[in-house]
N, C-alpha and C positions, 0 to 999 in steps of 0.2 A: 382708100377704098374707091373703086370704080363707082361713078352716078349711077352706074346699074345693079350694082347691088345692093348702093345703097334704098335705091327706090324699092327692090323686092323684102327687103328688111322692112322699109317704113308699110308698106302693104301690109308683110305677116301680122306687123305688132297691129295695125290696125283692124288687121280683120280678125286677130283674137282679144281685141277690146271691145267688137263688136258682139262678139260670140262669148263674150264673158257676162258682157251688157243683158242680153236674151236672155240668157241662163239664168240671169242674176232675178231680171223680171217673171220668166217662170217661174219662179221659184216662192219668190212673191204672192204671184196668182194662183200660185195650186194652194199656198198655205189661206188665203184670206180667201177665196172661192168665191168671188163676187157675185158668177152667172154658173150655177151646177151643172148645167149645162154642157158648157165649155170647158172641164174639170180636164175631160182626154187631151185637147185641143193643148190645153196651158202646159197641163204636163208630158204628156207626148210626142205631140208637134215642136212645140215651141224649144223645147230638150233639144231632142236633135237636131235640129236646125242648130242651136250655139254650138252643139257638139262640132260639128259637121264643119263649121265657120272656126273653131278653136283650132282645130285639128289642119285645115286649110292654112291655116295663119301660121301655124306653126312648121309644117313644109316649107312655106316659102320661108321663114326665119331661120332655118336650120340649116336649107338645102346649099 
């Protein structure tokens, strides 16, 4: 395997271990609700953002 693919491989997996990472802590945050406040922020934001970082990761892994 070319260093070039393999470095776009090691990127996807990283950036959908990051975006799994997020999810995993929103997920967290919206259940234990520290600051009610911030309930949109945890669950909304912070959602799609992993989303968005899974889905990126996964282009480059696949492509």
């Amino acid at each position: 395997m070319p260093a070039n693919l393999a470095k776009r491989q090691f990127n996807g997996i990283l950036l959908m271990v990051i975006g799994a990472f997020i999810g995993f802590i929103s997920c967290v945050l919206s259940l234990i609700n520290p600051i009610p406040e911030f309930y949109g922020i945890f669950l909304y934001g912070l959602t799609s953002i992993a989303i968005i970082l899974a889905l990126i990761g996964l282009y480059f892994l696949l492509e």
